[in-house]
Every structure is written in C-alpha cells, then in structure tokens.
C-alpha positions, 0 to 999 in steps of 0.5 A, a space after each residue: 097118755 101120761 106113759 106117752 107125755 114122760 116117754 117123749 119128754 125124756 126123749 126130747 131131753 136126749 136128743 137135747 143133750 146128743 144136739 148139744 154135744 155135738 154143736 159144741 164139737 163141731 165149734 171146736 178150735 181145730 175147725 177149719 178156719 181163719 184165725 185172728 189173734 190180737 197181740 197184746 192183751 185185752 186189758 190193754 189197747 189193741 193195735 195190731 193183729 196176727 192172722 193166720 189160715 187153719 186147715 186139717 189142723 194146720 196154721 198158716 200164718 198170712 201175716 201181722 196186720 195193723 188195725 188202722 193200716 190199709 192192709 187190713 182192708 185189703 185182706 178183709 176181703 179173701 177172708 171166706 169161711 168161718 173166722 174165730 177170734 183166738 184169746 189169751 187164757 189170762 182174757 178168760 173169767 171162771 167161775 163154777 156155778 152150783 145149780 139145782 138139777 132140775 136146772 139143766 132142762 133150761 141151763 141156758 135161760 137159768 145162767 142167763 138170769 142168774 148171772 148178775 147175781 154169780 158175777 159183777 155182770 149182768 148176761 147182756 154184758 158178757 160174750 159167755 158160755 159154759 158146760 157141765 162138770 159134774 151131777 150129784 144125783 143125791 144131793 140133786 145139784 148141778 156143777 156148771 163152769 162158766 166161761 165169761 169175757 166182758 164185751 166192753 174188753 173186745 169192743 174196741 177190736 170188735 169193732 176195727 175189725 167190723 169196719 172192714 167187714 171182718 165179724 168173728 164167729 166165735 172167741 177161742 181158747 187154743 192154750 192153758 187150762 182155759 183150752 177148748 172154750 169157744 165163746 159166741 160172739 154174735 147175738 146168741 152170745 151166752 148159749 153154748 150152742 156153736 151153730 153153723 158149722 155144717 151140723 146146724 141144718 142136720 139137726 135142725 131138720 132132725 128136729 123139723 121132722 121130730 116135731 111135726 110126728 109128736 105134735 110138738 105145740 104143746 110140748 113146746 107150751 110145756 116146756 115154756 111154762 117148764 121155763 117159766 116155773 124155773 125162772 121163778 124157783 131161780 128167783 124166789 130161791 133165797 127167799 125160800 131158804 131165808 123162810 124156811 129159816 124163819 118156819 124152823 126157828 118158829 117151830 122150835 120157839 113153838 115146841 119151847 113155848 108149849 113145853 112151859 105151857 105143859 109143866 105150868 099145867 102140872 103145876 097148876 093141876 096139882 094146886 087144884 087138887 090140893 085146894 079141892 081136897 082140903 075143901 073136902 077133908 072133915 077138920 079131923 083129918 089132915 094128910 101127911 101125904 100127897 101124890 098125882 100120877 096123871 090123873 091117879 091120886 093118892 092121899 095118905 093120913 090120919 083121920 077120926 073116921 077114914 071110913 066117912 071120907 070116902 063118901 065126903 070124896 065121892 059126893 064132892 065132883 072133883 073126884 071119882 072112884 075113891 077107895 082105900 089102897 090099903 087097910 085102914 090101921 087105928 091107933 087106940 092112944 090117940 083115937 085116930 086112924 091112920 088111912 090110905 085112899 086112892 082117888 081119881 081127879 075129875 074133869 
C-alpha cells in the first residue's frame, strides 16, 4: 500500500510539472491576441494607449487611443478574445528566491507567504509570478525568479480600461532580459498558471478522470496537510536556525564546562591520595616520590620497616592490592630501607 501511496504521488507530481509547463507555453506572448500597450511608463500617469491585433505572430496596429476620449469606448467593443497588457522591461521587479526543495510540491502557496518577507510587498499587493532557474539536489535547495508588479503602478489604467468593459488577461514581457514574463492579471494573480487558452479544459478533464480512478480525497487531504506542514517550516524557519545556533553554543559551552569539571577531578583525586597515604604512612617513613596513572599508584621512600607498610596499606580502605614494584634495598649507615610499592586507589 505504502509502494501504491509513493507511485501516485510521484505521478501527481509529474503531471503537476507536464500541467504547469504547458499552462505557461500556452500563455506565451506569441498567442493570439489584442495587445494593449500604455505609452509611457508606469511610474508615471498613463493617458493614452497603443492597441494593436496579434495573429500567427503578427501585429497589426488599430491605432493610439486616449483613455479619457470617446474612441476608446467606441473600440472596446470589437475587442474579442484574449487581451494582454504589454509592459516595459524597466515596469518589472526581480528577484531570485532560494527555497528548500521540498518547496517546489507547494511553490505557489510557498511564495505567497513568503512574500512580505522577500520584498517590500505583501502577495495581495502584487499582480507576480515566477519560475524555477535551477535544483541543487545536494544542497536540497531550490532557485526561483520572481517576477513582480505592484498593482498600485496598474490601478489607475486598470481601471480606464475596466470602464469600458476592457479587462486584461495577462501582463506580458515581449523585450529585454525580462522576455516571456507573463503576470496574471485577475484574481489568480501570484500563480504561474495561465489558464484559458484552450489547454485549460484538456487538463483539467485529464485530472477530472485521474481523480475519480485513484480515489483522489485523500491524496487531496494529504497534500493539504503536505501544505499545512510546509507553511509552517516556511514560518518557523528563522527560528530553527536561530536555535540551532542556540543548541550548538550550549553545546560547546557544555564540552567546556565538563572539560574543567574532569581536570578539578584529577586534581582533586590526586590530594585525596596524598592525604590518605600520609594518613597511613608510620612516622619512619616519609616518600620521596609519588605518581597516579588512573587508578595505579606509586609511592617511592625510605621507611625504618618497608616490609610493614604493606599491611598498613591494605588494612586501610583507601587502598587495595599493595605490593613492592621493586626490591626493597637497605641502607646499613642510616637503618633505613629505601622502598618502592605499588598500590591501587579505592573507590
């Protein structure tokens, strides 16, 4: 079942990807179509209008047209078919967004809530769309271009050309770097999708029939809480990276701090023994010489009777397995022996 659930998602996914391809190449500027281009950039009052007639990628111009004259009303009505809105490269905003690739499933959704946050707009204030420049598989990061106009520049002749009944479709780019953009202009505004010029009905029966086979309620449930999950990533993302930051200096703060706990616990160990073995050691007997490996100790000294202070060592509970490392040599002149023990600190 889960082998069935991966197949048709992938599938979905592919078909999403045909769907959208082809949506854009049937919006392209070559379409048929009326062509209404302002004279005059965006950025400044627009009062008048060139129209022109696009057919097989011909242009026939109808004439310049005032948007407060009474010819304007007069042509609005032979106006049949798709109208596009051409725009000047310089009226176009870009900018390339890096997003997670997991973003792609929902790059619509995803742009549209990050928008605020990549630009000085928020989505509801922008006629946009986009496409994808590239996929770092490696890094797991996704290169998307955005296209953007604000609808505060297009209001004014938007809103001329409503007046008499004139509603582009679409905003296009026919020259500069910014060639082939085509911005929706209605209510989908901020989706890539150009929908409506005769591919629509095809693929939307395509996915009419696709649904109704795989059952498609709850994919469709699925992906919504695919959507859900996503907007929330999107969201949390800064804060995710500010405490992962967070963790990684605790974490090394931690590694310090135990590293100067150990090294006072060597120290520290190493008086107890000291104080133990002085405790232990008879008034004759006095080391010249102390070491501790780990829990291996050895003392080295002169001592009246060495071959005692191995029973002084065992019977005291701070130390076990004594023994001599070495042969216990005597000194005549002085009464003494030099010795050399080996013992192990207790627990």
């Amino acid at each position: 079942m889960n082998l069935v659930r991966q197949f048709l998602n992938w599938w979905f996914g592919q078909l999403e990807g045909l769907f959208r391809s082809g949506l854009r190449e049937s919006g392209s500027s070559v379409a048929d179509a009326t062509v209404i281009a302002p004279n005059g950039p965006l950025s400044q009052p627009i009062g008048s209008v060139a129209i022109s007639s696009r057919r097989d990628n011909k242009e026939t111009p109808l004439g310049r047209f005032d948007l407060a004259a009474a010819t304007l009303d007069e042509l609005a009505h032979p106006l049949a078919g798709l109208t596009v809105l051409r725009l000047a490269e310089a009226d176009i905003l870009e900018k390339t967004v890096v997003l997670p690739l997991a973003a792609e499933r929902h790059l619509s959704e995803v742009l549209a809530l990050e928008m605020d946050r990549e630009t000085p707009f928020s989505a509801d204030d922008l006629f946009w769309t986009y496409r994808v420049e590239a996929r770092d598989r490696q890094t797991r990061r996704l290169s998307v271009r955005l296209a953007m106009v604000p609808r505060a520049k297009l209001a004014g002749l938007l809103g001329a050309l409503a007046r008499v009944g004139v509603v582009p479709a679409r905003g296009e780019v026919a020259a500069g770097t910014g060639r082939g953009w085509n911005l929706p202009l209605g209510d989908a505004a901020g989706r890539a999708r150009n929908w409506g010029d005769g591919l629509f009905l095809p693929a939307a029966a395509c996915c009419a029939l696709l649904g109704l086979v795989a059952v498609a309620l709850p994919f469709a449930r699925q992906a919504a809480a695919f959507a859900a999950v996503d907007r929330e990533i999107a969201a949390g993302r800064s804060q995710t990276a500010e405490s992962e930051t967070l963790l990684a200096e605790i974490a090394q703060r931690s590694a310090a701090i135990k590293l100067i706990e150990r090294e006072r616990g060597k120290t520290g160990r190493l008086l107890e023994v000291l104080a133990a073995a002085t405790r232990v050691l008879p008034d004759n007997a006095f080391l010249t010489e102390m070491t501790l490996r780990q829990r291996k100790i050895t003392l080295t000294g002169r001592s009246g009777a060495a071959a005692r202070l191995i029973g002084a060592l065992a019977a005291d509970g701070s130390f076990r397995n004594p023994e001599f490392a070495a042969p216990v040599t005597r000194i005549e002149p002085a009464g003494v022996e030099i010795f050399t023990i080996t013992v192990e600190a207790g627990p």
